[in-house]
Phi, psi and omega in degrees: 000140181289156163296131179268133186226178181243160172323119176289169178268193176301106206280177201256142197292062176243019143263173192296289207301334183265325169298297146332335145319290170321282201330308198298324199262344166291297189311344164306296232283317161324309205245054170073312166320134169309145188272048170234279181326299214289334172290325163301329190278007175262334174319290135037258204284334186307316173310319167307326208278294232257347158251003179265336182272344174314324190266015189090344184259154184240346210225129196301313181304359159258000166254127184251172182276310171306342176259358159271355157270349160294302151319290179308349195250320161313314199282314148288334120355324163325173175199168210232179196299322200261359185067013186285166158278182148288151170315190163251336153285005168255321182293325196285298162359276185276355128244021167289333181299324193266351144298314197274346170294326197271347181296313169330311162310326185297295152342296164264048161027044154296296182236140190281318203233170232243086172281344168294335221271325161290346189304156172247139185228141253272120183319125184281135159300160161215119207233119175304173187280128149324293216230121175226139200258157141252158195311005176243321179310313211285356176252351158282336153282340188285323219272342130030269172270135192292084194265075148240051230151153157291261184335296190315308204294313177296345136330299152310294185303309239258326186307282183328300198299308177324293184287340171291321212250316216056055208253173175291183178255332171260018172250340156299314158321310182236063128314095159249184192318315178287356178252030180249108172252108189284341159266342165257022175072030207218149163264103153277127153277127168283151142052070180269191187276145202133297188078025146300110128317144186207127170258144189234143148311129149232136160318165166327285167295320173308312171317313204281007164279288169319324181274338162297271137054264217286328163299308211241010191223294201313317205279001149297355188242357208275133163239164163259124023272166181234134181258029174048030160285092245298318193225109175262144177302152166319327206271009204039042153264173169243176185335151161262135179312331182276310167343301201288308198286341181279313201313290164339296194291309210257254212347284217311319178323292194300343193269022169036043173274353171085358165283162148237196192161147183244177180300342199264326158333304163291336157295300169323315195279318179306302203314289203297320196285334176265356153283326207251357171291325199149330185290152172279167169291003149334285206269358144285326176310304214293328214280357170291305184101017167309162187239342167196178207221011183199191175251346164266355199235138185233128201297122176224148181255135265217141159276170175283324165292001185247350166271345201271314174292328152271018176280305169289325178282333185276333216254121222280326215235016199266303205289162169298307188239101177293143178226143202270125164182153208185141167276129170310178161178112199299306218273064184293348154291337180301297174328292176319313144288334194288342179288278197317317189303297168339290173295338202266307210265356179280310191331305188299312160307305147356299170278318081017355199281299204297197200241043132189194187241193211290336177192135181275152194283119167260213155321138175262143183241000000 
């Protein structure tokens, strides 16, 4: 049975395999992948390096297809802090990077032959969301934090914006002051996931949040220099990704709902609630940035003004003041499936969010 361990640092390239690493994550980050993409793939191949040198190997040319099913077979077997296994979209996570390392390798004529190129690798699951609020919930988390404080106020706003927007937790995080435009109500996401741009609608009330926010809080928290980063730490930085999940993860605790939830809990509850509002998935699609929600449904784009408006009409928390209103839609089983479809590609992201993964591989004892 394996050893539960807690993450190690990055070990240092002074084997071929670790050297080979390096090389690799450059060659991601030259060629465009994101430092999202290339930090997960060093997690990754770092996990690999350290149970293949635990075994004696030093060298790529010593990984066999059999000793890489062997890994893979390590991997189910694990077993996490908590006595669970990994998912399969986690074992699958951590060897999709060391596939594509060793096709790399091939390439750059590190090794004559692939021992990866056959792996199979573990069938993603498709899993509804843990946790989805319903609108009374998600307001009994907003009402939380104390915004008679600069930190509470900055809080509130992040809360609104997170459940108005459904944005990522690293597309908020790195929200700067100019992608709030407050006369058409709209966010540009930069560099998203992807490396997409996206313009999205914020509700009413979340802007009249940000704009308190932004009056009465940021600039007591802002030091110099300031890189006009919309939501700063006491420290007048901007987030750290585990910060924003601690931040997220405790509202929700303290609002006693007997759930838990993350910064992505709220991506769900927008999504699923302007489905059951009325919207179509288009225009859920859009306001997510999915580039598709299957392997069969193809991503369309939207004008913003006509997202803005379905935006207002699905989503419960968009208005100032609420008012009930919903678009029809006759075929509700269709509607039921196109939900399900949703919730399954929320999951999934989900799963995949953070930016490496949940436990590091030790020793088999």
């Amino acid at each position: 049975m394996a050893r539960v361990s807690k993450r190690h640092p990055h070990p240092e390239p002074h084997s071929p395999l670790g050297s080979l690493m390096e090389e690799h994550l450059e060659w991601l980050l030259i060629n465009n992948y994101s430092e999202d993409t290339a930090e997960h793939a060093r997690w990754s191949i770092a996990d690999f390096i350290r149970w293949a040198e635990q075994r004696g190997m030093q060298h790529p040319m010593e990984v066999t297809r059999p000793i890489l099913e062997s890994y893979q077979r390590y991997l189910y077997y694990y077993r996490k802090g908590n006595g669970q296994p990994l998912t399969f979209r986690t074992q699958h996570s951590r060897l999709a990077p060391v596939r594509r390392w060793f096709r790399w390798l091939v390439r750059n004529n590190h090794i004559l032959h692939n021992p990866a190129s056959d792996l199979d690798l573990p069938r993603m699951e498709k899993r509804l969301p843990k946790t989805i609020l319903s609108a009374d919930e998600v307001e009994h988390v907003m009402v939380v934090p104390d915004i008679k404080t600069p930190v509470g106020l900055r809080d509130r706003a992040i809360l609104e914006t997170f459940y108005s927007s459904g944005v990522r937790r690293s597309e908020l995080i790195h929200l700067k002051l100019y992608d709030v435009d407050r006369e058409r109500a709209t966010l540009t996401i930069r560099q998203g996931k992807g490396k997409k741009d996206r313009m999205i609608p914020i509700g009413e009330r979340a802007l009249a949040w940000v704009e308190k926010y932004l009056r009465e809080a940021r600039a007591q928290l802002a030091v110099e220099p300031d890189d006009a980063t919309l939501f700063l730490t006491q420290y007048g930085e901007p987030f750290h990704p585990d910060a924003m999940s601690y931040l997220a993860r405790d509202y929700i605790a303290q609002a006693n709902l007997g759930k838990s939830g993350s910064c992505h809990t709220f991506r769900h509850t927008m999504a699923t609630l302007m489905l059951e509002g009325g919207a179509d998935i288009r225009y859920i699609q859009q306001m997510l940035g999915h580039a598709e929600l299957s392997t069969t449904e193809i991503y369309t784009h939207v004008a913003i003004r006509k997202l803005q408006q379905i935006h207002a009409a699905t989503h419960p928390g968009a208005k100032l003041k609420h008012k009930n209103a919903s678009l029809t839609n006759d075929d509700n089983s269709h509607r039921e499936e196109e939900k399900a479809a949703l919730l399954a590609a929320l999951e999934a992201e989900s799963d995949n969010y953070s930016t490496g993964p949940d436990v590091t591989v030790g020793k088999e004892e």
